[in-house]
N, C-alpha and C positions, 0 to 999 in steps of 0.2 A: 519556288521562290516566293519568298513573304513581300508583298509592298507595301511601302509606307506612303504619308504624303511625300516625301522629297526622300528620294534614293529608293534601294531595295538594300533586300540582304536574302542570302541564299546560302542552306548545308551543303558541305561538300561531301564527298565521300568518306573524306578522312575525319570526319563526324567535325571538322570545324565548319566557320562562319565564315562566308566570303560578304564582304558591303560593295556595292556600288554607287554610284551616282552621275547626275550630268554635272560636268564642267563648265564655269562661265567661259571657256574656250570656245564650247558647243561640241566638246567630244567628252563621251562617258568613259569615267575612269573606276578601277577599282582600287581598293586601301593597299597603301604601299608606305614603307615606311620611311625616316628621311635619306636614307642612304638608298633609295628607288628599288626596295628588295620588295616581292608580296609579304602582304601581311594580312591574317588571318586570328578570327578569334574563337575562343572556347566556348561562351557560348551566346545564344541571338541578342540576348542584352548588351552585349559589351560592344557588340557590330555596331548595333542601333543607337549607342551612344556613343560613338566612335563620328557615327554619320551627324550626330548631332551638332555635336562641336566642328565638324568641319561644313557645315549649314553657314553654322555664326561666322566662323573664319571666314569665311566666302560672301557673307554679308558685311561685314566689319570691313572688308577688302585684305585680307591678312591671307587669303588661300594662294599658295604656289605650288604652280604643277606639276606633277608628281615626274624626277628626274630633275628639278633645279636647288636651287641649295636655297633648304626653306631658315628662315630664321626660327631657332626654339622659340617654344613659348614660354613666356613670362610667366612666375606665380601670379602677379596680379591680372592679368589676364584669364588664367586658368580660374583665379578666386570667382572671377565675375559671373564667368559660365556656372562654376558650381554654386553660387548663391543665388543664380537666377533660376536654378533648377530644381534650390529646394521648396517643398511646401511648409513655409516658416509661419508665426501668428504676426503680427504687425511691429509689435514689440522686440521680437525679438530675431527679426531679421534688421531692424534698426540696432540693435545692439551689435550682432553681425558687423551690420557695414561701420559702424564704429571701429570696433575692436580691427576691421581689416585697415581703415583711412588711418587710426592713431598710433597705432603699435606694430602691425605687420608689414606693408606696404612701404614706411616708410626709409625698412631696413632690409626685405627681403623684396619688396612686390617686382623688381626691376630682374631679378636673381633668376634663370630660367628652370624649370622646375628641374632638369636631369642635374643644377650645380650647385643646390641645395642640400648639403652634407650634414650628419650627427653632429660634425664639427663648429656647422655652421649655424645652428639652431640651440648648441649650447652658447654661443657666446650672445645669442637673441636672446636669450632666456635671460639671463644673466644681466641684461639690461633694460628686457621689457615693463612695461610699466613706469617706469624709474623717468620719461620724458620730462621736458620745459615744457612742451605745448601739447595745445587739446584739452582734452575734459579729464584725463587722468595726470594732469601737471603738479604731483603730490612725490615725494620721496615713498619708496617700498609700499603699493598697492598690490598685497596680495589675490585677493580677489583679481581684479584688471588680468594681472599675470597669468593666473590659473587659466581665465575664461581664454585670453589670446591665445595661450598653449594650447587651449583645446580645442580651438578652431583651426588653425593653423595643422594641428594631428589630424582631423575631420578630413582636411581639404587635402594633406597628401595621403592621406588611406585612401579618398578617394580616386589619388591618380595614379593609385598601384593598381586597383580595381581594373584602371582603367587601360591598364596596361601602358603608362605613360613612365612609370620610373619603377624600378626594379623594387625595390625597399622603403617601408616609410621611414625616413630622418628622425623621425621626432619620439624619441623612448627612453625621455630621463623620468626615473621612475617617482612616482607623487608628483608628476610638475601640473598637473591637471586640474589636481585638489587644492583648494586655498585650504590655509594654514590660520585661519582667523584670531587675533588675541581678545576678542571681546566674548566676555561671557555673559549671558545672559541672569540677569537677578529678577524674579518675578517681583512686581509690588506688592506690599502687604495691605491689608483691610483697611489700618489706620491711613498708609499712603493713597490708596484711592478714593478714602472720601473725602481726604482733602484735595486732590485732583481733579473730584467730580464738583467739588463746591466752588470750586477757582473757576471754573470753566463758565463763556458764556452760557446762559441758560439753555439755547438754542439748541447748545451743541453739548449740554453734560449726559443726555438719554446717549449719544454719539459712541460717549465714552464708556457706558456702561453695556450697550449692547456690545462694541468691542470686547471689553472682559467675559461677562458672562455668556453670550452667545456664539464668542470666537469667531467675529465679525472679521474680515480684512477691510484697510481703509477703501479701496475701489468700489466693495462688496456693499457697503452702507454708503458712498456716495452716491449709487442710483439705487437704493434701497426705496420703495413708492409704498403709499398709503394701501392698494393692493395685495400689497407683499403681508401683511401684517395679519395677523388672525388674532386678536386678544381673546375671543370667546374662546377658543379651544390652546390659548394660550402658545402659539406657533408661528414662525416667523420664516416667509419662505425666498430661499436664496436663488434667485434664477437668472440674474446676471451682475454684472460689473463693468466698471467706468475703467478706462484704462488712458493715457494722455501720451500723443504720439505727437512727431512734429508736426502732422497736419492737425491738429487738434482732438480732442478726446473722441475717445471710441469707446462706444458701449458693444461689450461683447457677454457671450455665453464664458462662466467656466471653463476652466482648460480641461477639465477632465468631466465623466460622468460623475463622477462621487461627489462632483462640487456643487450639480443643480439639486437639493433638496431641502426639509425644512429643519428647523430647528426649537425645540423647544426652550421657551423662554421661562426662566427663574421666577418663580412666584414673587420674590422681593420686588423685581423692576416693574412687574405689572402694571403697579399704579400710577407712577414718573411715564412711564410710556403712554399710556392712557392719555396722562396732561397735556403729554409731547403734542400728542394728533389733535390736542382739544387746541392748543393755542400756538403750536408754529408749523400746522401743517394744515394743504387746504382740502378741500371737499373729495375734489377728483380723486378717483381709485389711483391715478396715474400721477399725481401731485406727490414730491422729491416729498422723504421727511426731514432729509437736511439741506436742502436749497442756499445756493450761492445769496449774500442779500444785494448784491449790485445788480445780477441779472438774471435769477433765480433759474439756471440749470445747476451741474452736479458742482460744489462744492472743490475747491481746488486744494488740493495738500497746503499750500502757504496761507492760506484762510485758517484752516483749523489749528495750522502749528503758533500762527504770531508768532509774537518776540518774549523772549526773555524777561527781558526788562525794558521799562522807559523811560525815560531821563525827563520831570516837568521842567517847564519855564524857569520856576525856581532852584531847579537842579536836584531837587531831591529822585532818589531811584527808587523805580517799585514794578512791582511786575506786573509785565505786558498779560493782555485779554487774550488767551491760548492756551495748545497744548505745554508749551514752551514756556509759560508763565506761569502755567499750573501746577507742572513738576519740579518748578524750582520751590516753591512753596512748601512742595513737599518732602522737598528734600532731595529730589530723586533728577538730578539734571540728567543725569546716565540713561533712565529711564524712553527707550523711543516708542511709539507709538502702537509699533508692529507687537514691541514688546506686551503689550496688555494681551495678545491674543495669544501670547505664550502664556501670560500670566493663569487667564482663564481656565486653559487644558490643565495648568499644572492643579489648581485649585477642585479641577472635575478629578484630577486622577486623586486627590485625598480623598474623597469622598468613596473609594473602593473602584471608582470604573475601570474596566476590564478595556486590555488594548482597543477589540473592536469597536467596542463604547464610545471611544476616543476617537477614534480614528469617523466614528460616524457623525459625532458630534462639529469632529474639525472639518468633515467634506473631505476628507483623504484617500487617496487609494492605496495605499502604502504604509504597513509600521514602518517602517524608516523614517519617512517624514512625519508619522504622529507622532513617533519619542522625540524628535527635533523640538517639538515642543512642550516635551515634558519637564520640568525643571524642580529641584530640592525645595521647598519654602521652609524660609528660616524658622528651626524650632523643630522640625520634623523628626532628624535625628532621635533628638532628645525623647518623645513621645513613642517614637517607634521603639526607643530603648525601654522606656519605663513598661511599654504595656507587654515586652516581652517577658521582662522581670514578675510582673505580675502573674501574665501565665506559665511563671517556673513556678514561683508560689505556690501555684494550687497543686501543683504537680510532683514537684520536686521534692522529698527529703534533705535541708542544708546541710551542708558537710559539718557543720561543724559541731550539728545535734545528733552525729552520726556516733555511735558505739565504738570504743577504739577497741581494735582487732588484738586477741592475746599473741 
């Protein structure tokens, strides 16, 4: 017999899993299922998580004893156990509990998991996202919907696993995938030095590390005077700012491919240089782009500003931002994230080979390095010409060609 802190579990002969445990009665019972049959499982994992959840019931006060008529459990109930179970990042166990309080819960979470039907999850689909209240109070969020779908599929895969319902409901095919219509336009040369010249001083090095070093906004808000190597021209990525409802979190990369360095563009060398000479202070550990109210990391609504601003006089002119800057440029479409698309597409002209890419972005995946790899306008066109070129040298024209008798 295996022990655990609370319960045992033990093989039987019939190569299944028998669980037991003490009862708040003060008599030890073993797994039975609601109709008082034994119940037995395939293998130690699914005992030990069997005993799990019924810990919590028995703590929650929700355990009845085995031979009385126990009330099913609720998906939102089941959600909570399985969300408290997982090893999520801070972020995005918050997202989690969103997606379950704004979208699932409020249509399914009451629903007991065995009377949750295909039927019943099309007609959630069908509506999710689509709410009056909460943070997705927007007509047709496909994003929202995808992500709900796919938690909601997580959560009863998990309680097939768990041997808690026969079938997972949820298998309408692409409901998982957002369908996004925005497509991504990198900026051109001309549009970013007008966006780097709009930009506070402070923060135009900001915007240019974004492009050319394929910066995330998190990634350069705890970016430190440390990080920076100008002599060997290198700039080293070893954490990021992230902002949760408790307040910001400085964290590691999510992946290994994310902690390393990066080589910086000869051009920016010397605006960089300036950056550290006049808005950055001594300490190795001194931000390079600091809050100026309270000089920690730098908040996304800091660097986006406004658009425009209306004077006294009423005339309109654009706001001190990223938001100010791109209108200038023409480029209102243009979001921020976007420059770090921009950059990879502009490394991949220059000949760089996927891995290239993929090392320069901190990626572990071509899948997500071509995500940011995108056409720059004209490309086409050049890529046609120099093709022509190399028929030229190569080719005999038809039409200097010999007609056949």
């Amino acid at each position: 017999m295996a022990t655990r802190r609370w319960g045992a579990v033990r093989k039987l002969g019939s190569g299944r899993y028998q669980a037991s445990y003490p009862g708040p009665d003060g008599v030890r019972h073993t797994a039975r299922t609601e109709d008082d049959r034994p119940l037995t499982f395939t293998s130690e994992k699914k005992a030990n998580d069997w005993l799990t959840r019924t810990h919590v019931a028995i703590q929650e006060g929700r355990w009845v004893a085995p031979g009385a008529k126990a009330r099913p459990m609720t998906l939102h109930e089941y959600a909570k156990t399985w969300l408290d179970e997982r090893d999520l990042e801070v972020r995005s166990r918050e997202h989690a509990e969103q997606l379950l309080r704004d979208h699932i819960n409020p249509a399914l979470g009451d629903k007991p998991l065995t009377g949750i039907t295909p039927a019943l999850v099309r007609e959630w689909y069908a509506k999710v996202a689509r709410a009056t209240t909460g943070k997705y109070a927007k007509p047709d969020r496909p994003v929202a919907r995808a992500h709900a779908y796919g938690t909601l599929r997580s959560i009863m895969q998990t309680a097939v696993h768990d041997e808690l319902i026969p079938a997972n409901p949820c298998h309408i095919r692409g409901a998982g995938r957002a369908k996004t219509k925005k497509k991504v336009r990198p900026a051109t040369l001309p549009e970013l030095g007008v966006i780097v010249a709009e930009m506070p001083e402070r923060l135009r090095v900001m915007v240019q590390l974004a492009v050319w070093c394929s910066l995330r906004f998190g990634e350069l808000a705890e970016l430190r005077r440390g990080d920076v190597d100008l002599k060997n021209e290198k700039v080293w990525v070893r954490r990021g700012v992230v902002r949760t409802r408790s307040g910001r979190l400085v964290k590691t990369p999510k992946s290994e491919a994310g902690i390393d360095d990066v080589t910086i563009p000869p051009h920016i060398i010397e605006d960089l240089r300036n950056h550290l000479r006049d808005h950055v202070g001594n300490s190795p550990d001194a931000l390079l782009f600091p809050a100026s109210s309270h000089g920690e990391q730098l908040a996304p609504s800091t660097l986006y500003g406004r658009a425009s601003i209306t004077t006294k006089t009423g005339k309109v002119k654009p706001g001190r931002g990223f938001y100010g800057a791109r209108e200038v440029a023409g480029r209102p479409d243009l979001r921020f994230h976007d420059l770090r698309h921009t950059g990879q597409t502009y490394a991949a002209t220059t000949g760089a080979n996927l891995r290239e890419l993929m090392a320069r972005a901190r990626q572990s995946s071509p899948a997500a390095a071509l995500r940011y790899i995108h056409e720059v306008d004209g490309r086409q066109q050049e890529i046609a010409q120099q093709m022509s070129d190399l028929a030229k040298s190569n080719v005999v024209p038809l039409h200097t060609r010999r007609a056949q008798p």
